[in-house]
Structures are given as C-alpha cells and as structure tokens.
ZAMARGU-4260 file (C-alpha; in steps of 0.2 Angstrom, whole numbers, plus 5000, padded with zeros to 4 digits):
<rodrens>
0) 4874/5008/5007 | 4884/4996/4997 | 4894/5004/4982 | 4903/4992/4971 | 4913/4999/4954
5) 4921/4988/4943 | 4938/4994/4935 | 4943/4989/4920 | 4962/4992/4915 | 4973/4989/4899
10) 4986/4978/4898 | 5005/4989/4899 | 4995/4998/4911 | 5010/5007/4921 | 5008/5010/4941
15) 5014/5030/4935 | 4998/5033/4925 | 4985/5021/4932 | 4968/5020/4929 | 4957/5030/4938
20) 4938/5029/4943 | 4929/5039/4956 | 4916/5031/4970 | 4904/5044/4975 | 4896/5040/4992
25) 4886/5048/5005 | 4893/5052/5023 | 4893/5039/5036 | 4907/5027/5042 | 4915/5012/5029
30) 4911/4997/5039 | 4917/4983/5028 | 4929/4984/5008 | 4930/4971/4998 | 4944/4971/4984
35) 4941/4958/4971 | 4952/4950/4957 | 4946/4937/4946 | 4954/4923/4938 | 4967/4924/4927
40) 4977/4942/4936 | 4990/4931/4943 | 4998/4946/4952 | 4996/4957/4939 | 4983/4970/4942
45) 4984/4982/4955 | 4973/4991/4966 | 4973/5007/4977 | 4960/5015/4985 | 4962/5033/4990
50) 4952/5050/4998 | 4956/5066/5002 | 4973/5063/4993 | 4979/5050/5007 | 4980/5032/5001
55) 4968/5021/5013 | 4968/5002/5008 | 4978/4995/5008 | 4985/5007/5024 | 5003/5003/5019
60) 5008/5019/5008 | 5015/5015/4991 | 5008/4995/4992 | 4992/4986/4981 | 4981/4974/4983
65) 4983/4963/4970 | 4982/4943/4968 | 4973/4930/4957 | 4955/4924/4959 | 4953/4930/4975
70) 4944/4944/4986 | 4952/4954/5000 | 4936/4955/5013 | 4941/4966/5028 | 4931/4979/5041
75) 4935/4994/5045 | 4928/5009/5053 | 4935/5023/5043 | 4923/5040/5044 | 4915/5050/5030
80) 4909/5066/5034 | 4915/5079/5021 | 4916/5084/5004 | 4923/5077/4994 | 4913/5061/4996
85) 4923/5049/4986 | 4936/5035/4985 | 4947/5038/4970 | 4951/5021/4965 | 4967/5020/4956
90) 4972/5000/4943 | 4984/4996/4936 | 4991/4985/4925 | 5008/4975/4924 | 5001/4961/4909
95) 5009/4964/4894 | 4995/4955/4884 | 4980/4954/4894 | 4967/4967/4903 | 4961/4966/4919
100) 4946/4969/4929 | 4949/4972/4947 | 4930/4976/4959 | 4931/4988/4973 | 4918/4989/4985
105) 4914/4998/5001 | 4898/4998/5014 | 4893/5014/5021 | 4884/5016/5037 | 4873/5031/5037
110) 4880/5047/5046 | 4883/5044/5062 | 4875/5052/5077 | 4885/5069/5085 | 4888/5060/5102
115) 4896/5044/5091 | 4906/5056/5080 | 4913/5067/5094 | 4915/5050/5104 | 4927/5045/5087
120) 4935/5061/5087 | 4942/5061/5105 | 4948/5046/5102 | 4959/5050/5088 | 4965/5063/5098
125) 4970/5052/5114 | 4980/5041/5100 | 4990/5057/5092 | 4981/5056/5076 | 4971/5070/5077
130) 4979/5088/5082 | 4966/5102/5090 | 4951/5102/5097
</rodrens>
C-alpha cells in the first residue's frame, strides 16, 4: 500500500517546534520512501521521519532531508508489525518569508509471512541489533 501526506509548514518554522503530521499504516515491511521538495525550498524545509520515538530517515540521528526541487527515492526494508502503526513526520521551516510544502511517502508490503519474519528477526540478531531471543 502506497501512503503519501503532504506537509505544509509556516515560514520561521523553528527545528524546536516542527510541524508534526501522523502517517497511519497497516503492518508489513517499507519497501521504498520518497521525500519530496518542490521548487522554490532552496534548502530551507526540513524533513524527519520517525516511529516508535527513533528517528528513521534519514538514519543519521539529528539530520534532514532537505533540498530544492528535488525527490529523495530510496528502498529500504524496514518492518512494521506493531502498534503503533505510524510514521510521525516532523517539517520544519528555516524561510523567513515563505511556507513550504515538503511530501513524504512510504510503500508497505503486506505483513509478511512468520517464516520471513522470523528469518528477519535472526538476522538482526546475528548483526547485534537485536538482543534476546
């Protein structure tokens, strides 16, 4: 499933209070994000995608996407399988005179089967970043 939110956000929008908008999706495994700015940005709106509390695009903590006239377009296999089942977007806005309208959107691959979920699961556990078992 495709979900796609478009984020309008104020100029003087400050990356201490950004904008926030919620993305609620159904479980399965993000297969491709896009992050969009349109012309006319230049660098000024900023973009963070979150769940759970963790930032998760861009993967680098405490950076943005952010550009002018141009979309980020990247895969990923990142898993959903519990509440909640959302992406917290968070914009904001360094333009002192202009707002800004950046687009996040994800594709969702249906919930995957036990054996592919458990075969995901070890794995995070052969790399470290999963503890138990």
């Amino acid at each position: 499933m495709l979900y796609k939110i478009d984020c309008p956000t104020p100029a003087n929008t400050p990356a201490s209070h950004p904008v926030i908008n919620r993305v609620r999706v159904y479980p399965g495994i993000v297969t491709r994000v896009w992050v969009g700015f349109p012309r006319g940005c230049y660098g000024l709106a900023h973009l963070q995608v979150w769940h759970w509390g963790w930032q998760v695009w861009p993967w680098s903590p405490q950076q943005s996407f952010h550009w002018n006239d141009y979309m980020f377009d990247f895969s990923d296999r990142y898993p959903l399988t519990t509440e909640p089942l959302e992406f917290v977007v968070q914009t904001w806005n360094l333009d002192d005179f202009y707002a800004h309208t950046p687009t996040f959107a994800v594709l969702v691959d249906p919930a995957p089967a036990a054996g592919e979920l458990e075969g995901l699961l070890r794995s995070l556990q052969e790399l470290g970043l999963l503890v138990g078992g």
